[in-house]
N, C-alpha and C positions, 0 to 999 in steps of 0.2 A: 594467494592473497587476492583479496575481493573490495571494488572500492566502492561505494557508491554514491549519488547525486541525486537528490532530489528535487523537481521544481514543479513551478506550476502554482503552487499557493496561490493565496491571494485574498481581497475580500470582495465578498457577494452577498446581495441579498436573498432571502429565505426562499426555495423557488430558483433558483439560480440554478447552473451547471460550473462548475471546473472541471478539466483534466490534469492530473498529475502522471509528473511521469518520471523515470529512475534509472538515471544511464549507470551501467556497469562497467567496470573493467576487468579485465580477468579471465584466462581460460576457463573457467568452470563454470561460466553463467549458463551457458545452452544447454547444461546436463543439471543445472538445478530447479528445484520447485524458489518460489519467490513469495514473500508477503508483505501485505501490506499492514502496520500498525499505527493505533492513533494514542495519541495524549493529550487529554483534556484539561485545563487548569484546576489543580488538587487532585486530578485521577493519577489511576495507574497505567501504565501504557496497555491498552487492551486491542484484542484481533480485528481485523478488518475482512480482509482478504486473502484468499490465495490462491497460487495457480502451480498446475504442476510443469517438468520441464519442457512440455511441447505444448503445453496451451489447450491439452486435451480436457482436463478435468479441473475444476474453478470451487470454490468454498467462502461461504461469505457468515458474516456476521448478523444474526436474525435482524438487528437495529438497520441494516445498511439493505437487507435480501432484495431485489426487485428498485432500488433505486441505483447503487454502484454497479460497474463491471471492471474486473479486471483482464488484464490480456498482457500477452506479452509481442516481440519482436526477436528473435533470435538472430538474425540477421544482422539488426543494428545493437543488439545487448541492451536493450529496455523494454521495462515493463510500464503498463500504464495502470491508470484507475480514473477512471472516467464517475464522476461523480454527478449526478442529475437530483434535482426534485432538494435540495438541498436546506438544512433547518437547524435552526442558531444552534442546539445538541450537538450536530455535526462539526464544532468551532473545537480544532484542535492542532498540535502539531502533529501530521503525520509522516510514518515512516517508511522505507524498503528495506528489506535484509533477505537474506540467503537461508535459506533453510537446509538447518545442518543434519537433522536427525530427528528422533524422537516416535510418539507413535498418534500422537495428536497433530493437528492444523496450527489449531490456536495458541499454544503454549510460547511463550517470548522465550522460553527456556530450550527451545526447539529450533533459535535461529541464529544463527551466528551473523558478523560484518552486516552491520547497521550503516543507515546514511545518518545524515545530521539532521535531519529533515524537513520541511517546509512548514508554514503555518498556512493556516485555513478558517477565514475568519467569516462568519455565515451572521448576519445581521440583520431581526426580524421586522 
């Protein structure tokens, strides 16, 4: 079992930076890939980010490419998402989860234990 926490939210103006970040609990976080997802008001929750278990190899969402980085911490059992360059679109709740399986990045269907997750409100 895998628990996770999300923080960092907040509200920012357009052009702003936040860092979120997603403490773990659980033996299996340092052997898993991790992503990040978001929810917009009236969307569906769609991909963000991801990273695999060592922070070797990173996948981003074309909307976020070059302005997000994800990264992790194996050490302390969080991952981060550093978010820069930031614009009212970007206004969403986002999430962390584990990635269970599958053969895609992107697929929510692909990731098991979810946080609750933080909002993120970007105001232009």
């Amino acid at each position: 079992q895998v628990q996770l926490v999300e923080s960092g939210g907040g509200l920012v103006q357009a052009g702003g930076s936040l860092r979120l970040s997603c403490a773990a609990s659980g033996r299996t976080f340092s052997s898993s890939a991790m992503g990040w997802f978001r929810q917009g008001p009236g969307k569906e929750r769609g991909f963000v980010a991801a990273v695999n278990w060592n922070g070797a190899n990173t996948w981003y969402a074309n909307s976020v490419k070059g302005r997000f980085t994800i990264s992790r911490d194996n050490a302390n059992n969080t991952v981060y998402l550093q978010m820069n360059s930031l614009r009212p679109e970007d206004t969403a709740v986002y999430y962390c989860a584990v990635r269970s399986g599958g053969s895609t990045w992107y697929s929510v269907e692909n990731y098991a234990y979810w946080g609750q997750g933080t909002q993120v409100t970007v105001s232009s």
